[in-house]
C-alpha positions as a printed NumPy array, in Angstrom:
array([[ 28.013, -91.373,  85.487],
       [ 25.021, -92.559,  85.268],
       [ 22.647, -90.018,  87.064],
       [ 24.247, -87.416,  85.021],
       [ 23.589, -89.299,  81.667],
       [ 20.493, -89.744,  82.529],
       [ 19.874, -85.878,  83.95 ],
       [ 21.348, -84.956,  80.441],
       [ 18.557, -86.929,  78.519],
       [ 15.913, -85.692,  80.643],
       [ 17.243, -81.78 ,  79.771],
       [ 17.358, -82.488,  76.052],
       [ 13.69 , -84.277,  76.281],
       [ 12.333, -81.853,  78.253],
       [ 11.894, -78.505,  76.421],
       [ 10.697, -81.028,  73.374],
       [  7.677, -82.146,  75.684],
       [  6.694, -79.335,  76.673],
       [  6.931, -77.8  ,  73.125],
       [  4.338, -80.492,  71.925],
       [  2.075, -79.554,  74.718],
       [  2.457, -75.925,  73.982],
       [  1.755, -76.12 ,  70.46 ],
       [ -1.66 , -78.345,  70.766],
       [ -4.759, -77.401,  68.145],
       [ -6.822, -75.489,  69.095],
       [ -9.962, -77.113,  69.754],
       [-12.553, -76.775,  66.48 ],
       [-15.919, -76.128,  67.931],
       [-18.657, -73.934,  65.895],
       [-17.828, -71.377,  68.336],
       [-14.273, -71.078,  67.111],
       [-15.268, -72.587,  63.137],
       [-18.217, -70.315,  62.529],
       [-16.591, -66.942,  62.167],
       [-13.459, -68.678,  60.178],
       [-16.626, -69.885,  58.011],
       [-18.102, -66.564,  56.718],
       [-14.591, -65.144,  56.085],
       [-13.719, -68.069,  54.337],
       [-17.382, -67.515,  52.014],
       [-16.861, -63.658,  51.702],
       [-13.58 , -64.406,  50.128],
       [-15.278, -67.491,  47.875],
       [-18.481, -65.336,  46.908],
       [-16.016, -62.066,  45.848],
       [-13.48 , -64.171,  43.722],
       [-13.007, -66.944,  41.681],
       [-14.09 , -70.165,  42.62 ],
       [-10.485, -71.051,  43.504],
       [-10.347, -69.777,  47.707],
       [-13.481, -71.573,  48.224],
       [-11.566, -74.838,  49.044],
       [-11.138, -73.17 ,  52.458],
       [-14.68 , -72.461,  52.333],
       [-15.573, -76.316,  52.061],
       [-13.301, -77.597,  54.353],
       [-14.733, -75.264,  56.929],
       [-18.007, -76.427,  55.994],
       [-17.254, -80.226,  56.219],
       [-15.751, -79.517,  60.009],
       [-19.219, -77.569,  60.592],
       [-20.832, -80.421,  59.42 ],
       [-19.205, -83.284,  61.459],
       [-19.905, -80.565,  64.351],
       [-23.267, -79.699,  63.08 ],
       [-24.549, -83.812,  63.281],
       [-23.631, -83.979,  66.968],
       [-26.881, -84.667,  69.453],
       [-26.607, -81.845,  71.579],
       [-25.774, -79.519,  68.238],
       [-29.082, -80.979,  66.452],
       [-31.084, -79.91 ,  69.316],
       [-29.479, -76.564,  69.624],
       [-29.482, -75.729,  66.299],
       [-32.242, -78.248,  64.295],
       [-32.067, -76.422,  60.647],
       [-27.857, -76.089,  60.715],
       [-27.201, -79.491,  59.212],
       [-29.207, -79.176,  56.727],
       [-28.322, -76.08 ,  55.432],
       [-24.699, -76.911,  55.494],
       [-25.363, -79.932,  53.444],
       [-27.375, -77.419,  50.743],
       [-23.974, -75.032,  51.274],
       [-21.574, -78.153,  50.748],
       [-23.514, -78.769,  47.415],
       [-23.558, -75.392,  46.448],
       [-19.982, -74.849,  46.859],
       [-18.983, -77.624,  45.24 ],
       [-21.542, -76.757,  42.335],
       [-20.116, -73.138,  41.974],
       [-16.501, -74.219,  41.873],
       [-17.255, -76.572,  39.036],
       [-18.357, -72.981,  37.402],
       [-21.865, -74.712,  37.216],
       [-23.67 , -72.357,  39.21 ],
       [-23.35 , -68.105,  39.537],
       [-22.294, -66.413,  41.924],
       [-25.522, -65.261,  42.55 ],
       [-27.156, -68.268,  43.478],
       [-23.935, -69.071,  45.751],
       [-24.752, -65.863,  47.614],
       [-28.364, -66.816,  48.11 ],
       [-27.068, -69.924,  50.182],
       [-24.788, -68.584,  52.1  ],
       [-27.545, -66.116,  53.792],
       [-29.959, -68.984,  53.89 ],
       [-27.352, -70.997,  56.142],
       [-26.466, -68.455,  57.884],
       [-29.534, -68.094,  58.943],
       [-30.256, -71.9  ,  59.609],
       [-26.761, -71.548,  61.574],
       [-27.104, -68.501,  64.027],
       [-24.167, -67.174,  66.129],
       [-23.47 , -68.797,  69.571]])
């Protein structure tokens, strides 16, 4: 009674484990952020200030990323210029700033931030 209790539990358990292992998150590297990035800013810099929230949590992620050793070296201006985007963002959704200027930064970092 036992052993079959116990092979019962381990079928209910079972398709929950591997479920969670399935359904991990992906892994965020700049590889994988960058190009989520400059969709996320070619929606912000066409519309109102409102979809740039995606926009700046992208860039926060790229940031974290971005202060990394190995990242610094690869890529010395990228922090930097995401800090300058951050602040820019932030500025434009505030309606402080145009569009223009907005625009300006985001080909400046992408620049400072070149494709892998």
């Amino acid at each position: 009674m036992q052993r079959a209790t116990g092979l019962m539990l381990l079928l209910w358990i079972a398709p929950a484990v591997g479920m969670a292992q399935t359904q991990a998150p992906p892994v965020e590297t700049y590889r994988h952020l960058r190009p989520l990035l400059l969709q996320a800013l070619t929606a912000c810099s066409r519309a109102q200030p409102e979809p740039c929230a995606d926009a700046s949590i992208l860039v926060r992620k790229l940031n974290l990323i971005a202060e990394r050793p190995l990242q610094r070296e690869w890529r010395p201006r990228c922090l930097g210029g995401l800090a300058q985007l951050e602040t820019q963002l932030s500025v434009f959704r505030w309606g402080m700033a145009p569009r223009s200027t907005l625009q300006h930064q985001i080909i400046k970092t992408l620049q400072d931030c070149p494709p892998p």
